[in-house]
Structures are given as C-alpha cells and as structure tokens.
C-alpha positions as CSV (number, residue, x, y, z in Angstrom):
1,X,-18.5,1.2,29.4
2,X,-18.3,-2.7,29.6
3,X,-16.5,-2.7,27.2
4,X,-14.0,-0.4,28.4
5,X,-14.1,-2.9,31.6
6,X,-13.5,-5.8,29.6
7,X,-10.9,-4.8,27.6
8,X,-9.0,-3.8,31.1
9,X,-9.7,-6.8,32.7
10,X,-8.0,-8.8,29.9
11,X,-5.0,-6.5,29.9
12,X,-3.0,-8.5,32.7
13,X,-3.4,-12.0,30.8
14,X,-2.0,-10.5,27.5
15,X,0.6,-9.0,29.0
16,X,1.7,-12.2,30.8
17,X,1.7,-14.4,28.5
18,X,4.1,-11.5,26.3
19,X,6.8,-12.3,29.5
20,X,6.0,-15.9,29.1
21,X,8.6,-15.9,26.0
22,X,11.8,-17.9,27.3
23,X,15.5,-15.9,27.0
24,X,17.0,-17.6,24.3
25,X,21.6,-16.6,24.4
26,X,23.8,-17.6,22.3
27,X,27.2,-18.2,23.9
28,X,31.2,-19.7,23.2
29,X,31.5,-20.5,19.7
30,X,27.7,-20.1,18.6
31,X,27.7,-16.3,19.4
32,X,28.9,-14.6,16.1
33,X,29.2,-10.9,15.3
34,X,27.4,-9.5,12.3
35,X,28.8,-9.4,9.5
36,X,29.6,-5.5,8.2
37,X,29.0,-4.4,4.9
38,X,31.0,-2.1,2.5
39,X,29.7,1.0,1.2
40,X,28.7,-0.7,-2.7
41,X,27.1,-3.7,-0.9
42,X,24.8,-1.0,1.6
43,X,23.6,0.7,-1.7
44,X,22.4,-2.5,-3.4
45,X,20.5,-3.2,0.0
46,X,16.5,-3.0,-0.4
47,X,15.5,-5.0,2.4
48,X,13.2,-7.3,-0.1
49,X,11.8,-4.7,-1.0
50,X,11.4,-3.4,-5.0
51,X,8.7,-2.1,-7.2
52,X,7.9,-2.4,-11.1
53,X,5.3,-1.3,-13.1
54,X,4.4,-0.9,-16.8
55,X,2.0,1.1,-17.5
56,X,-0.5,1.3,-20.5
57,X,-2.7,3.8,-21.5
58,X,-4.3,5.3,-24.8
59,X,-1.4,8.5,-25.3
60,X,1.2,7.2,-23.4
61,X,4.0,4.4,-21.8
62,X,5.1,4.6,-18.3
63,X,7.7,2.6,-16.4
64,X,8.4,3.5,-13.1
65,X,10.8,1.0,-10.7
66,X,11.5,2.0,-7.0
67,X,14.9,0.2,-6.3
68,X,15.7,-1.7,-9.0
69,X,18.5,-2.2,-11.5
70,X,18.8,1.1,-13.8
71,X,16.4,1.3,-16.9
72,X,17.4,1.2,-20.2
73,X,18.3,5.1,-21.7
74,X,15.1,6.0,-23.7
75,X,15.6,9.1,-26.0
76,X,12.0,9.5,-27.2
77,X,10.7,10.0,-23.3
78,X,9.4,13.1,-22.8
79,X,9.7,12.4,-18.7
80,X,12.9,10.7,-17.3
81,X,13.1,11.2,-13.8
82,X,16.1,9.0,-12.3
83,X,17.1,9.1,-8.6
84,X,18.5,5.9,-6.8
85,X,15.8,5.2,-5.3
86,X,12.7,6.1,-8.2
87,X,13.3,5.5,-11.7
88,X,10.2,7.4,-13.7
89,X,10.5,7.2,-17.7
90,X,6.8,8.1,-19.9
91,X,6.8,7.7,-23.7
92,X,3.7,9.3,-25.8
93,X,2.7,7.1,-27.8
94,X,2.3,8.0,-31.7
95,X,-0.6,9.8,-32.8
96,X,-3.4,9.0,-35.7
C-alpha cells in the first residue's frame, strides 16, 4: 500500500516535467513538406529493418531472409517458400 502511495505521489512531477518540453515550429522557408514516394520506392522500404540467417545442422541447410534482396534459385531445395516479405529455402544435405 505505500507503495501504491508513492508511486501516486510521484505521478504529478513526471508528468510535469513531460510538458516541460519547449514547442519547437518550423516556419517561412525552413518548413518543407515531405517528400512522397512512388509505388517501387514504398516496396523497397524496410524501415531498417532486415533479417538473415544461415543455418547449419547435421541433415540439412536453411536460409531464411525477412526483407531482403531475392535469394538465389536453388533447384535441389526440398522447401522454397518465397513471399515479399519471408524468403524460406532448406537443402538436405547428402547422406553417408
């Protein structure tokens, strides 16, 4: 329970100094509207974003990528799974 107390009578000083932050505008010639994309340009957009992985194992090879440039065609991978987004390719490796 003094906890709960506490925490409430902290509340107004963290909230304050949130206000505190001054209103920065930008006006005349500064002021500048952003600057629109095209339909190509919005699907190479990943926000910084990107993922990929190699993975190694005993039986088998697996890439997967999560928005990145298209893997390379692989015609020995028994799973390809391609969207724009997830690129999923597994290779077995050979046998004894």
């Amino acid at each position: 329970m003094k906890k709960l107390l506490c925490g409430l009578a902290v509340l107004p000083f963290l909230s304050a100094t949130a206000l505190a932050q001054p209103d920065v505008r930008m006006s005349g010639s500064l002021a500048q509207q952003p600057l629109l994309l095209n339909e190509a340009q919005m699907d190479g957009v990943t926000a910084g974003w990107s993922l990929r992985e190699t993975d190694f194992s005993n039986t088998s090879l697996t890439f997967v990528q999560v928005y990145g440039a298209p893997l390379a065609e692989c015609a020995a991978c028994y799973l390809d799974l391609d969207s724009r987004a997830l690129q999923v390719d597994s290779i077995i490796l050979g046998g004894p």
